[in-house]
KOLNU-664891 format. One record per residue (C-alpha): chain; residue in three letters; x, y, z negated; residue number from 1. Coordinates in pm, 1 decimal. Each point is the difference from the previous one (the first is absolute). Example, Ala and Ser with C-alpha at 12.3 -4.5 7.8 and 13.67 -1.06 7.14 Angstrom:
residues 2
node ch: A	aa: ALA	c1: 1230.0	c2: -450.0	c3: -780.0	i: 1
node ch: A	aa: SER	c1: 137.0	c2: 344.0	c3: 66.0	i: 2
This chain:
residues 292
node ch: A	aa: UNK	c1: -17827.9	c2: 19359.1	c3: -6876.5	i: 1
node ch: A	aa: UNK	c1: 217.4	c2: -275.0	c3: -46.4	i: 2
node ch: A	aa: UNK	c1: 350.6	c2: -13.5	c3: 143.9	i: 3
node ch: A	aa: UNK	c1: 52.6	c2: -182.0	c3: 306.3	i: 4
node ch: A	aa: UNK	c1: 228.8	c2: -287.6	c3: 102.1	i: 5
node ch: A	aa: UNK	c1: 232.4	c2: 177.6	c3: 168.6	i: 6
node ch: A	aa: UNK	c1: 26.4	c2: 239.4	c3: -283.3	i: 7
node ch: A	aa: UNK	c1: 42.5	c2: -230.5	c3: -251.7	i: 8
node ch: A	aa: UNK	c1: 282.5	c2: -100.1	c3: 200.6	i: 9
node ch: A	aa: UNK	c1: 138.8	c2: 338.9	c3: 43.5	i: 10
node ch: A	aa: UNK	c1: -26.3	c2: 2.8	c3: -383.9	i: 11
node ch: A	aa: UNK	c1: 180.2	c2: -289.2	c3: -99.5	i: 12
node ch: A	aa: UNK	c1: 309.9	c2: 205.6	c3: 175.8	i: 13
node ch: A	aa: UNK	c1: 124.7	c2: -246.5	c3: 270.8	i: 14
node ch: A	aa: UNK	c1: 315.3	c2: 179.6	c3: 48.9	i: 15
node ch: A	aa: UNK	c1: 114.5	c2: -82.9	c3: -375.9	i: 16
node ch: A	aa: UNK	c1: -73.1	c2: -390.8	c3: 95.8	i: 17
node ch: A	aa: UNK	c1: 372.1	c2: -31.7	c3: 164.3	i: 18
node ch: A	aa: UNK	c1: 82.8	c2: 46.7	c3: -385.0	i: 19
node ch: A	aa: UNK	c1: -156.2	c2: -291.7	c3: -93.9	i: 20
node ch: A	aa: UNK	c1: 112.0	c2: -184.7	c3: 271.4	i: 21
node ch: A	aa: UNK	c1: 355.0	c2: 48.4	c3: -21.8	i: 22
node ch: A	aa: UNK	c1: 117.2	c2: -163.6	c3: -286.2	i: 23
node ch: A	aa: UNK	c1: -169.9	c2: -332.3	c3: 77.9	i: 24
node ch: A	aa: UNK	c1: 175.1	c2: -25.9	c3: 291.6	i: 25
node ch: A	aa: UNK	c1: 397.1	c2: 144.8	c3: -161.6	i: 26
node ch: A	aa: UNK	c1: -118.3	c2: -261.7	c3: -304.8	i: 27
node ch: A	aa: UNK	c1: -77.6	c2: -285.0	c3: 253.2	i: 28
node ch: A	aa: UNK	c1: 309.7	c2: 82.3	c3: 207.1	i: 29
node ch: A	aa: UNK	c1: 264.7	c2: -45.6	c3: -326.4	i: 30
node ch: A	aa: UNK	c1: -233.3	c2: -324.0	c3: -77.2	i: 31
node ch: A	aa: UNK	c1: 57.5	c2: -118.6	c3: 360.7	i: 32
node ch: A	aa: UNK	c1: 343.3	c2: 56.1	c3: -6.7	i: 33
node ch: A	aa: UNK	c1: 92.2	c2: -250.8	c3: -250.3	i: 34
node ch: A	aa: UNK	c1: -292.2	c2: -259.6	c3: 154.0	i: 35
node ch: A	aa: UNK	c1: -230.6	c2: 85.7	c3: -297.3	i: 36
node ch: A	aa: UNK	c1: -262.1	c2: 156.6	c3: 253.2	i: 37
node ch: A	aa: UNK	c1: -335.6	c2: -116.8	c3: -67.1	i: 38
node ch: A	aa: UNK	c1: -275.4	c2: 142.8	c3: 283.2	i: 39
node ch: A	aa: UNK	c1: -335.2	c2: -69.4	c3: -202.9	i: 40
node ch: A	aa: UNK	c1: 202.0	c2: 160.9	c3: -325.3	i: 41
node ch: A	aa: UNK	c1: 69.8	c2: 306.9	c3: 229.7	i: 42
node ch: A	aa: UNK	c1: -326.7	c2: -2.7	c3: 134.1	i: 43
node ch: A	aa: UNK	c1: -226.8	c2: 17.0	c3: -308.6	i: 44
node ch: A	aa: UNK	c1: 335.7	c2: 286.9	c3: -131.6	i: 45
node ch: A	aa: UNK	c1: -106.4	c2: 203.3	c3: 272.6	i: 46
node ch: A	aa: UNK	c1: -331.3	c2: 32.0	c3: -67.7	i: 47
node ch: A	aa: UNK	c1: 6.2	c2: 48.3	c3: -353.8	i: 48
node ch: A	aa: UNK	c1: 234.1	c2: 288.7	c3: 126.6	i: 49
node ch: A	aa: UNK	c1: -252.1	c2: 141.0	c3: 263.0	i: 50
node ch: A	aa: UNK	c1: -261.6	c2: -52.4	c3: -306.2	i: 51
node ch: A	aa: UNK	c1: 197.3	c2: 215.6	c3: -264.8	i: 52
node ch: A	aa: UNK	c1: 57.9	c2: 279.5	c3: 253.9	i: 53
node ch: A	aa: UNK	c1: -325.7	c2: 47.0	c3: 177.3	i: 54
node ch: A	aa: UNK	c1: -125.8	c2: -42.5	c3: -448.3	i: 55
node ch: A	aa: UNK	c1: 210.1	c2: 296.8	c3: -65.2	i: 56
node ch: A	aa: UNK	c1: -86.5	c2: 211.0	c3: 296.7	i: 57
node ch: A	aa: UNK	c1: -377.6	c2: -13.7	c3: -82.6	i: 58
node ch: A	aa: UNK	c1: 129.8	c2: 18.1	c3: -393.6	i: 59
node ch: A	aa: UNK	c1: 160.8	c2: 338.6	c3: 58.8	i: 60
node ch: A	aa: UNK	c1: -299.9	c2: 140.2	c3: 230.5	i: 61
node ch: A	aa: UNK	c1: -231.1	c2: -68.7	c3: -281.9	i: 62
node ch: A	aa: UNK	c1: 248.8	c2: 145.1	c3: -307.7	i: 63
node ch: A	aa: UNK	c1: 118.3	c2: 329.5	c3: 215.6	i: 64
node ch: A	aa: UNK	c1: -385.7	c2: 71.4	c3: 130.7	i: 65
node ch: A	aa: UNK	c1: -157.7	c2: -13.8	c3: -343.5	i: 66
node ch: A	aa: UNK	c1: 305.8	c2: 246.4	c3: -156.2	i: 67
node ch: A	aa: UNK	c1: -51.7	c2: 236.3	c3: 339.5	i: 68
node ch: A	aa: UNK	c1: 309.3	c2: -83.9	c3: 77.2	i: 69
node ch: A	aa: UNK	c1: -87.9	c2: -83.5	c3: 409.7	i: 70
node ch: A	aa: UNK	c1: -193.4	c2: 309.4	c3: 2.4	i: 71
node ch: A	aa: UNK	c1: 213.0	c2: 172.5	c3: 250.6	i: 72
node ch: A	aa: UNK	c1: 207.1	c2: -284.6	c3: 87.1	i: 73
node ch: A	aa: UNK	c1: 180.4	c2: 14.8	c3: 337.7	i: 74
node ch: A	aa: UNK	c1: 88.5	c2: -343.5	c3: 163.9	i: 75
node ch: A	aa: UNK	c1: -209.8	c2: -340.1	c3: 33.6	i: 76
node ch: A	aa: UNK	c1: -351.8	c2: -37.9	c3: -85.2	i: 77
node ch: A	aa: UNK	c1: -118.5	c2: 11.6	c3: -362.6	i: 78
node ch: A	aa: UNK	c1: -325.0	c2: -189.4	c3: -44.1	i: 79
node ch: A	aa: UNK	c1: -68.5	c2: 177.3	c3: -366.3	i: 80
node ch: A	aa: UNK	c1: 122.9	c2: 319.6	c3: 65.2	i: 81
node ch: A	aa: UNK	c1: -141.9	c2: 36.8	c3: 378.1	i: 82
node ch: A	aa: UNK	c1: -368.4	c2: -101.7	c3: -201.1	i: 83
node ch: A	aa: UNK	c1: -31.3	c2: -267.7	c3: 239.3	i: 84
node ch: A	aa: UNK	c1: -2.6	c2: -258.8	c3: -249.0	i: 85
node ch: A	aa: UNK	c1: -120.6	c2: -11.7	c3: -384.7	i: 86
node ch: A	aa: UNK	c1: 267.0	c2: -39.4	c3: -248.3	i: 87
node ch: A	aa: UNK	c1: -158.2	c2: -343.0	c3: -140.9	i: 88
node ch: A	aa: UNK	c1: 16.4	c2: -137.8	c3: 360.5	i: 89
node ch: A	aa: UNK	c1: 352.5	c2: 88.5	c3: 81.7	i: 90
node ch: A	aa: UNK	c1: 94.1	c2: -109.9	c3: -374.6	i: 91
node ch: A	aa: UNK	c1: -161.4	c2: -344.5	c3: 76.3	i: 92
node ch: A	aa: UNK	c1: 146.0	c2: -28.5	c3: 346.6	i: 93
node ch: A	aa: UNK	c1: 321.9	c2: 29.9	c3: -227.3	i: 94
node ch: A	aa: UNK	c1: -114.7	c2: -253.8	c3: -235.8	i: 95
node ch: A	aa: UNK	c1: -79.5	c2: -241.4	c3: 246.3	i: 96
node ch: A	aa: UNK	c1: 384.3	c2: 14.3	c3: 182.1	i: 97
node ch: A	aa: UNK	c1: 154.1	c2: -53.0	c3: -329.1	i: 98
node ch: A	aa: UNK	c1: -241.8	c2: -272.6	c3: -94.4	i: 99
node ch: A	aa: UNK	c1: 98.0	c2: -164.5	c3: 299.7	i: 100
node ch: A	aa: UNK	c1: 350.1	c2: 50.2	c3: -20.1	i: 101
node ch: A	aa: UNK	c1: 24.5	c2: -194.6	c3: -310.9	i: 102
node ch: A	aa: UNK	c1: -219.1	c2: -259.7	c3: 116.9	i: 103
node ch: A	aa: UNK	c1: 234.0	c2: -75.4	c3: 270.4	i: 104
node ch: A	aa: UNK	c1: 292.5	c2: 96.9	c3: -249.4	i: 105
node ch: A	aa: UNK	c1: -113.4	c2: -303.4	c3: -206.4	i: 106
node ch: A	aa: UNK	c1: 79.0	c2: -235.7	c3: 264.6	i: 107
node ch: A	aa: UNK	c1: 326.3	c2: 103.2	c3: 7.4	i: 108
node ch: A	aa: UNK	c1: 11.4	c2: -48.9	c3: -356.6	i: 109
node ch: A	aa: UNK	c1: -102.9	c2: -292.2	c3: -27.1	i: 110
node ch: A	aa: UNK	c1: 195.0	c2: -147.8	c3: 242.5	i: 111
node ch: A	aa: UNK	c1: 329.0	c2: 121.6	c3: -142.4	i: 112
node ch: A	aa: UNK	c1: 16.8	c2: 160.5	c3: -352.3	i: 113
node ch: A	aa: UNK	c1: -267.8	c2: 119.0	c3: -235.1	i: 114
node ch: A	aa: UNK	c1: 197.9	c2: 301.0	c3: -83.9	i: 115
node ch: A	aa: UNK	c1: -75.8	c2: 141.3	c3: 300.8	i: 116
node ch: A	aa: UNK	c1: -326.8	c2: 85.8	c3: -91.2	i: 117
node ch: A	aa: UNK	c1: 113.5	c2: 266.3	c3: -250.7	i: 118
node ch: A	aa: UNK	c1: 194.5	c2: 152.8	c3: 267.5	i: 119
node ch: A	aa: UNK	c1: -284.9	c2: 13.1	c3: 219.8	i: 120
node ch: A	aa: UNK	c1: -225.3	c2: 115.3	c3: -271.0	i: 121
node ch: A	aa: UNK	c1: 246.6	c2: 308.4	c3: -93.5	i: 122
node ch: A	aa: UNK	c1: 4.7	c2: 88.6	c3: 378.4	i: 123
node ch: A	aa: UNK	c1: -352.7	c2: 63.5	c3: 22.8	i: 124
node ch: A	aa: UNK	c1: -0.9	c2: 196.3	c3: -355.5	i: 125
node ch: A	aa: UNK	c1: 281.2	c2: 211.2	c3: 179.9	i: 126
node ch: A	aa: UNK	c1: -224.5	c2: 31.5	c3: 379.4	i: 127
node ch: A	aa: UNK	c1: -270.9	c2: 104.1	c3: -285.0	i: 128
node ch: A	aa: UNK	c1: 137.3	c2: 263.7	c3: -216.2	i: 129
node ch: A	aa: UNK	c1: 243.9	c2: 184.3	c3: 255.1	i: 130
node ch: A	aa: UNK	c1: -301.6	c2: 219.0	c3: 47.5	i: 131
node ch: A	aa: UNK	c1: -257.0	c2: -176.7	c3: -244.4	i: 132
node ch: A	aa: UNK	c1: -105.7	c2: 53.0	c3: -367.1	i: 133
node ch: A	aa: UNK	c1: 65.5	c2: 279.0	c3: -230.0	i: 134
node ch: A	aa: UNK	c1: 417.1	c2: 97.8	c3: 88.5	i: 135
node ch: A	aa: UNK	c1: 89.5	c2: -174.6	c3: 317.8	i: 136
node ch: A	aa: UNK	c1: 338.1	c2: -49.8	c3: 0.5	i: 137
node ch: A	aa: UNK	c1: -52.8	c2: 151.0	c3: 352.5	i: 138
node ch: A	aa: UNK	c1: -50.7	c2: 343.3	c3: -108.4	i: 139
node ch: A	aa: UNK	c1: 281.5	c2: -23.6	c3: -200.1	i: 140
node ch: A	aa: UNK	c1: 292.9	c2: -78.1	c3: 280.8	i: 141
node ch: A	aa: UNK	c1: 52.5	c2: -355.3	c3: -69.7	i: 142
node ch: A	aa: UNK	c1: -194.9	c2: -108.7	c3: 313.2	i: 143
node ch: A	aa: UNK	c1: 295.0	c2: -82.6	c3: 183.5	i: 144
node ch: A	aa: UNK	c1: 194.6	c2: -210.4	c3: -268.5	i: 145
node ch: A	aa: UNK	c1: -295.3	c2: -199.1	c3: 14.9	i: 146
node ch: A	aa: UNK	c1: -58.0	c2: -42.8	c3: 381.4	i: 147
node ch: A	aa: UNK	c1: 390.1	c2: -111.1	c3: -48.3	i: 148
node ch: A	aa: UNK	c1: -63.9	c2: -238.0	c3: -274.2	i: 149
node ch: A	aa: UNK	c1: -309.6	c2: -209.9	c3: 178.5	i: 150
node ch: A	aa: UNK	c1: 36.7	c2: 112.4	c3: 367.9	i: 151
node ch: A	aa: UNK	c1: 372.2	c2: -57.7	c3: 3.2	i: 152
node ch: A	aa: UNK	c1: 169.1	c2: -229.2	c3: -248.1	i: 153
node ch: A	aa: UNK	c1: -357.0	c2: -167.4	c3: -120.9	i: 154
node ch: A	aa: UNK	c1: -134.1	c2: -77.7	c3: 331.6	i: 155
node ch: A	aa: UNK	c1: 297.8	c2: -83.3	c3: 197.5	i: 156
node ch: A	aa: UNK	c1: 155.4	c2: -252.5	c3: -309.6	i: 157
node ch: A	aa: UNK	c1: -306.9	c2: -140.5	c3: -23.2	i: 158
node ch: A	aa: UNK	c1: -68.0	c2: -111.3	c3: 288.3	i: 159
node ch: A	aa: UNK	c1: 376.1	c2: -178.4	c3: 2.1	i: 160
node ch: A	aa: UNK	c1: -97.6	c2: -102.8	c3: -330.0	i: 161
node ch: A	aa: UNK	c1: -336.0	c2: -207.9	c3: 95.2	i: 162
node ch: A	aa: UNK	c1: 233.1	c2: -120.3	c3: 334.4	i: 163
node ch: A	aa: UNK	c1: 321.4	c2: -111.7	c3: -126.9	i: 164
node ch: A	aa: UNK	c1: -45.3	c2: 19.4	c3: -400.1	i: 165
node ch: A	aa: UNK	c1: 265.7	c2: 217.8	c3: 2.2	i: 166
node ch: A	aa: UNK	c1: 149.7	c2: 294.2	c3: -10.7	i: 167
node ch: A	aa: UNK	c1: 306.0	c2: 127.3	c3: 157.1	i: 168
node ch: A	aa: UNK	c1: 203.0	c2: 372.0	c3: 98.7	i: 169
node ch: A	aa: UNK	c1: -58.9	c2: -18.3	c3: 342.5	i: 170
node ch: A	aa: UNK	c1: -364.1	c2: -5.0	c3: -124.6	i: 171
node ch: A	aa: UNK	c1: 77.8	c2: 281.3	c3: -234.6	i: 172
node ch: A	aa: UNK	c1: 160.5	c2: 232.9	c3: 286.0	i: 173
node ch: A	aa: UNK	c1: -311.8	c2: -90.8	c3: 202.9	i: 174
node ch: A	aa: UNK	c1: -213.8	c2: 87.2	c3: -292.9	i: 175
node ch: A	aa: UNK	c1: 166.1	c2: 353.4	c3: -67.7	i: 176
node ch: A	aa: UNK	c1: 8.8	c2: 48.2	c3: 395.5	i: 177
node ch: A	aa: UNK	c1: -412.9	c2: -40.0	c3: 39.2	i: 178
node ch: A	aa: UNK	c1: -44.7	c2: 200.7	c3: -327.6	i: 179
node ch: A	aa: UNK	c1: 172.6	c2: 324.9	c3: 89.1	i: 180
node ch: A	aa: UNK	c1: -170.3	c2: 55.0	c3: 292.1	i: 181
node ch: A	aa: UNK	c1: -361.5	c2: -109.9	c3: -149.1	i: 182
node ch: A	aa: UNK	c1: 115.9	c2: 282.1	c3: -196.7	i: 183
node ch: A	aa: UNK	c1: 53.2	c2: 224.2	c3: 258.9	i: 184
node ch: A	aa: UNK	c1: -313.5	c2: -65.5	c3: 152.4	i: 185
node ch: A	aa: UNK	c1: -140.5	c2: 160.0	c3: -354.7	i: 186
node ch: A	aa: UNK	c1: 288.5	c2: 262.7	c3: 2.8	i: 187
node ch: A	aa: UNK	c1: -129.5	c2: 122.4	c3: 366.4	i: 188
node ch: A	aa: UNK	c1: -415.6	c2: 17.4	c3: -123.8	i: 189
node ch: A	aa: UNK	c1: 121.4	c2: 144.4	c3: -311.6	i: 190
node ch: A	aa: UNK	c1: 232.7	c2: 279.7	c3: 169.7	i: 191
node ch: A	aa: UNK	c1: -313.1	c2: 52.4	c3: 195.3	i: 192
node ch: A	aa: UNK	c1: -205.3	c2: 85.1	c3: -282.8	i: 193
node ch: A	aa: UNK	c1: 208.3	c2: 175.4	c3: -190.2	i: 194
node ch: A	aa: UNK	c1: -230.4	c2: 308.7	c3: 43.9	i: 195
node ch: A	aa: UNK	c1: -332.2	c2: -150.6	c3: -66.5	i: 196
node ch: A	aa: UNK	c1: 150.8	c2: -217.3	c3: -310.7	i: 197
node ch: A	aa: UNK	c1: 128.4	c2: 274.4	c3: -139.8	i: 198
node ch: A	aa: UNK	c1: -321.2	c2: 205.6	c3: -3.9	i: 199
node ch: A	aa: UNK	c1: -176.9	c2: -335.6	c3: -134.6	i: 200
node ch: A	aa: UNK	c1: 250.0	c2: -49.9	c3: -261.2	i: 201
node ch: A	aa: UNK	c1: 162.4	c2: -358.9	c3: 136.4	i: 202
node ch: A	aa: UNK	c1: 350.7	c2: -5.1	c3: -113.5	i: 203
node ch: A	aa: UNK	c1: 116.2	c2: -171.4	c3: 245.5	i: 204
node ch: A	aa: UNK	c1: 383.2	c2: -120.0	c3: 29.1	i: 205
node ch: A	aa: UNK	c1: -19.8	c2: 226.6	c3: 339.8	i: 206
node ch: A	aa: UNK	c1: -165.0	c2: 284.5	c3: -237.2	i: 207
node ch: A	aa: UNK	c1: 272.0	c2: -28.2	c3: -253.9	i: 208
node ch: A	aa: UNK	c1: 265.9	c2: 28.9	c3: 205.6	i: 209
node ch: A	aa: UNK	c1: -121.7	c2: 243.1	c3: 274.3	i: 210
node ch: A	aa: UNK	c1: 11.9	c2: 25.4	c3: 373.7	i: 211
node ch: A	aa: UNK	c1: 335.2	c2: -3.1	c3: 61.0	i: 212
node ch: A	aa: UNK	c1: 138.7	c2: -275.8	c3: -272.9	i: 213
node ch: A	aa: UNK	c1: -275.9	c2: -193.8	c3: 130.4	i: 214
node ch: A	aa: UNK	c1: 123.7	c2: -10.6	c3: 383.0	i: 215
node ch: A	aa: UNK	c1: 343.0	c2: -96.8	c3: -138.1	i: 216
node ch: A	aa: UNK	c1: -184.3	c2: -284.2	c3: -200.6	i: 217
node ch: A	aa: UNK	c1: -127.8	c2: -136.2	c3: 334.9	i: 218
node ch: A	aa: UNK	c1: 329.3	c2: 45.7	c3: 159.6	i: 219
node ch: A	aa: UNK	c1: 192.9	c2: -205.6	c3: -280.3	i: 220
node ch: A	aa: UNK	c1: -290.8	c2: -298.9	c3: 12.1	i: 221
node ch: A	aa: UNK	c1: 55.7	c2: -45.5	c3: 354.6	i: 222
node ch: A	aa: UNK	c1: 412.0	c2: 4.1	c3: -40.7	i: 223
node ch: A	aa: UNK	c1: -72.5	c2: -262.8	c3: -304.4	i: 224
node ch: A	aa: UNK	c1: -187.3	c2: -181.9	c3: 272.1	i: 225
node ch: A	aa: UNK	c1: 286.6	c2: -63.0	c3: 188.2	i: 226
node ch: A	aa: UNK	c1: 256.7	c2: -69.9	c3: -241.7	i: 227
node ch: A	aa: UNK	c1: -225.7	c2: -313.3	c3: -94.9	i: 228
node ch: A	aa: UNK	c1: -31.4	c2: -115.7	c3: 330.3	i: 229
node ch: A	aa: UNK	c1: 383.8	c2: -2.4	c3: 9.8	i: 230
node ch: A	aa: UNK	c1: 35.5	c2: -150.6	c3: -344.7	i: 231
node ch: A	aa: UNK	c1: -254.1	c2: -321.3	c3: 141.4	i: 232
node ch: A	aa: UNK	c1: 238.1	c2: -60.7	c3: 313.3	i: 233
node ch: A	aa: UNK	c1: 265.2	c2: -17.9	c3: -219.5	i: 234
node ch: A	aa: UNK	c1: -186.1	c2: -242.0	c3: -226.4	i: 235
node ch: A	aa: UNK	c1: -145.8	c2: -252.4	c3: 267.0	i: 236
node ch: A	aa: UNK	c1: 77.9	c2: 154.3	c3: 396.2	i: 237
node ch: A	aa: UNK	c1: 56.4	c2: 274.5	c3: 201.1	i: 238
node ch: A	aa: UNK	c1: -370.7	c2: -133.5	c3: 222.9	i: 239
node ch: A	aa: UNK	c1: -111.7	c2: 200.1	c3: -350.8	i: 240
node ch: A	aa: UNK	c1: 109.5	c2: 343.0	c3: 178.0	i: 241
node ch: A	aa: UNK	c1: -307.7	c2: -57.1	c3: 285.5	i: 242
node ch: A	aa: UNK	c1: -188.2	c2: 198.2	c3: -345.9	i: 243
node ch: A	aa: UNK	c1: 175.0	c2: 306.8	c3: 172.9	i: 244
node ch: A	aa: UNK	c1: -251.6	c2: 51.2	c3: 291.9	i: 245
node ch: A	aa: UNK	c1: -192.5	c2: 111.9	c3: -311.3	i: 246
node ch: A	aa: UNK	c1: 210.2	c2: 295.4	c3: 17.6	i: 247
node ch: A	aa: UNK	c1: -157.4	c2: 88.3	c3: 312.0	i: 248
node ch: A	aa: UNK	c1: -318.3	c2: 164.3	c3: -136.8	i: 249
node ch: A	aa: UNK	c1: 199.3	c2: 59.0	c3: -355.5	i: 250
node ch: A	aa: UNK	c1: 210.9	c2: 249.2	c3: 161.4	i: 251
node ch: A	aa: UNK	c1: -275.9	c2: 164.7	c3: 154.0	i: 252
node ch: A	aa: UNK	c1: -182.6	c2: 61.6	c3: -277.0	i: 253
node ch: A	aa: UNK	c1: 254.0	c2: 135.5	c3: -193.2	i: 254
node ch: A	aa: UNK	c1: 94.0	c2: 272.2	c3: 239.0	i: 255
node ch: A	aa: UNK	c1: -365.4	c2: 93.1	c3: -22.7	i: 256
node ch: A	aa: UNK	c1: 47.1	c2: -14.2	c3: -364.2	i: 257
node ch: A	aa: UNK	c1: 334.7	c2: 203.4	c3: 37.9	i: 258
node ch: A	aa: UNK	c1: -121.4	c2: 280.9	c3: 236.2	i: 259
node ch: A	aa: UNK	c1: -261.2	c2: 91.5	c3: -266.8	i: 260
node ch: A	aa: UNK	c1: -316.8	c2: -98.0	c3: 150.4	i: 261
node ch: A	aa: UNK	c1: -332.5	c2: 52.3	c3: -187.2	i: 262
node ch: A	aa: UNK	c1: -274.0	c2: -66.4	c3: -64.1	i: 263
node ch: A	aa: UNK	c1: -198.0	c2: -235.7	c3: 268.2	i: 264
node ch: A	aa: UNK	c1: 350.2	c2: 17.0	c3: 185.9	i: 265
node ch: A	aa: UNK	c1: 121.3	c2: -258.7	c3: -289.8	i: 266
node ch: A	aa: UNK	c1: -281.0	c2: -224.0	c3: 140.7	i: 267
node ch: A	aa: UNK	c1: 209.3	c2: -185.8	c3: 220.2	i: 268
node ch: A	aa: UNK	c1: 268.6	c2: -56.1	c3: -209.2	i: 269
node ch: A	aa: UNK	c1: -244.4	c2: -243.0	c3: -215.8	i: 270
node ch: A	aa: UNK	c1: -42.9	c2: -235.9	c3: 292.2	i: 271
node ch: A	aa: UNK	c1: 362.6	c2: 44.5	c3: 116.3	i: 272
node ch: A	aa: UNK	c1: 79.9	c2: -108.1	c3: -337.7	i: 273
node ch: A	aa: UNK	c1: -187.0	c2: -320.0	c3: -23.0	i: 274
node ch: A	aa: UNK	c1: 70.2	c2: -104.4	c3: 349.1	i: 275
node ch: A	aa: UNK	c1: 371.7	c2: 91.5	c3: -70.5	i: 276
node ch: A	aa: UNK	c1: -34.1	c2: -243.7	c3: -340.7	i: 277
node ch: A	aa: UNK	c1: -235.3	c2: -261.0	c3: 165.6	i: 278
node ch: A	aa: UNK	c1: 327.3	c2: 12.0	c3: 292.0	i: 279
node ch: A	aa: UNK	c1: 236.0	c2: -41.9	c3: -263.5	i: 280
node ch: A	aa: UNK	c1: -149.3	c2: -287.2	c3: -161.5	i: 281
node ch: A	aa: UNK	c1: -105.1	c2: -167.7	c3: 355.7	i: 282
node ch: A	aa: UNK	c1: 408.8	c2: 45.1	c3: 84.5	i: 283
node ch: A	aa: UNK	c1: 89.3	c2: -151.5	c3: -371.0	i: 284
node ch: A	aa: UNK	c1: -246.4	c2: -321.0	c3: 72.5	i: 285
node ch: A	aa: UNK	c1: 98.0	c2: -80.7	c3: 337.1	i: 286
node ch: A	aa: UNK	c1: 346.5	c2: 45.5	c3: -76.2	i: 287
node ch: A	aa: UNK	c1: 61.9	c2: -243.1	c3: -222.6	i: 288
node ch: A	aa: UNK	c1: -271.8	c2: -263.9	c3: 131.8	i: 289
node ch: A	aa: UNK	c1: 282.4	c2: -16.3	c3: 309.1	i: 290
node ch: A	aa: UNK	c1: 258.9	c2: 16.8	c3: -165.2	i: 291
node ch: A	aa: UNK	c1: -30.9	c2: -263.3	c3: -242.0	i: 292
């Protein structure tokens, strides 16, 4: 039986979307700020983001459910692992987001530097091999370095980049703010299946360095959060600090985190955690498009 809409949907992971959202917006709001912005630019950014994300989502249901990995998975829908879906058809749902994402990516490209296509083409090798091909760097505790590499500083310089043609620090601070908490979106699923991973063999970063270094981790990312969002309003305006309402849900999540939940009582804190980062970002963009 072949999956239906509404769980292909469910598999592509909405909640991990505000991920790919956020750094367009933090990378249009620095471009805006110094009159760079450029709507269509932001536009086609955003879904080349959306693209990548919903690529890597399907990537990692396909790579985990052949190992075994989702087996006993607790959390969102796994098309591979639940047997609702064969392997080839979740790989080529994959295939098909990333194809499109450079499609789109091209554009972009072509409309502003060449080089640009070797970034793009690295971030879908990276989407690819976090849980694809023989040693996924993955299973090996590097996933977050690489979620802050082209969810953080990649995606949100970019997109200044193909605006302005330019990059600045206030675009930096915004780059490091989005990327530590895409990171603790990955820190909160991982410190959720620390069990199951562990019985699988994933190294993960959570794996490596247990339950309780691993709730600190999540506790740090969010401080980090927050010292970038003061280093922007120093750097362009204080309108920057609106990025604190992202706090909101932040804060909430990591008392969860604190308190020691488990287990499907991490759940929320994944959603928490993207609204919290798609808040910051929203606060960083409209910031700065009033205040310049």
């Amino acid at each position: 039986m072949a999956p239906t809409a509404a769980q292909w949907i469910e598999g592509a992971r909405p909640r991990t979307l505000p991920a790919a959202v956020a750094p367009v917006l933090a990378g249009t709001g620095v471009a805006a700020w110094t009159h760079d912005e450029v709507w269509w630019k932001a536009g086609l950014a955003l879904v080349v983001s959306l693209l990548l994300q919903i690529g890597v989502n399907y990537a990692n249901d396909y790579s985990d459910g052949i190992r075994g990995t989702d087996d006993a998975r607790v959390g969102p829908l796994r098309l591979v692992g639940s047997g609702i879906a064969a392997p080839a058809t979740v790989k080529r749902a994959a295939f098909v987001a990333f194809g499109l994402a450079a499609a789109v990516g091209l554009v972009l490209a072509a409309t502003t530097a060449w080089w640009l296509v070797a970034v793009g083409a690295l971030s879908i090798l990276a989407a690819w091999f976090y849980t694809g091909g023989t040693k996924p760097y993955g299973y090996l505790g590097l996933g977050e370095v690489m979620v802050f590499v082209f969810f953080g500083l990649v995606a949100v310089l970019g997109t200044q980049y193909v605006q302005a043609e330019e990059l600045t620090w206030s675009g930096l601070f915004a780059a490091v703010g989005v990327g530590v908490l895409a990171c603790a979106i990955l820190v909160a699923n991982n410190l959720r299946d620390i069990p199951t991973d562990t019985v699988s063999g994933k190294r993960t970063l959570a794996v490596k360095l247990g339950d309780v270094g691993t709730r600190r981790l999540y506790a740090v990312l969010v401080a980090v959060a927050a010292v970038m969002l003061a280093r922007i309003g120093i750097a362009t305006s204080w309108w920057a600090a609106l990025g604190a309402i992202g706090f909101v849900p932040l804060l909430r999540a990591t008392a969860v985190v604190v308190r020691r939940a488990v287990g499907r009582d991490l759940i929320p804190v994944l959603q928490l955690t993207g609204v919290g980062e798609l808040l910051y970002a929203v606060g960083i963009f409209a910031g700065l498009l009033i205040a310049r």
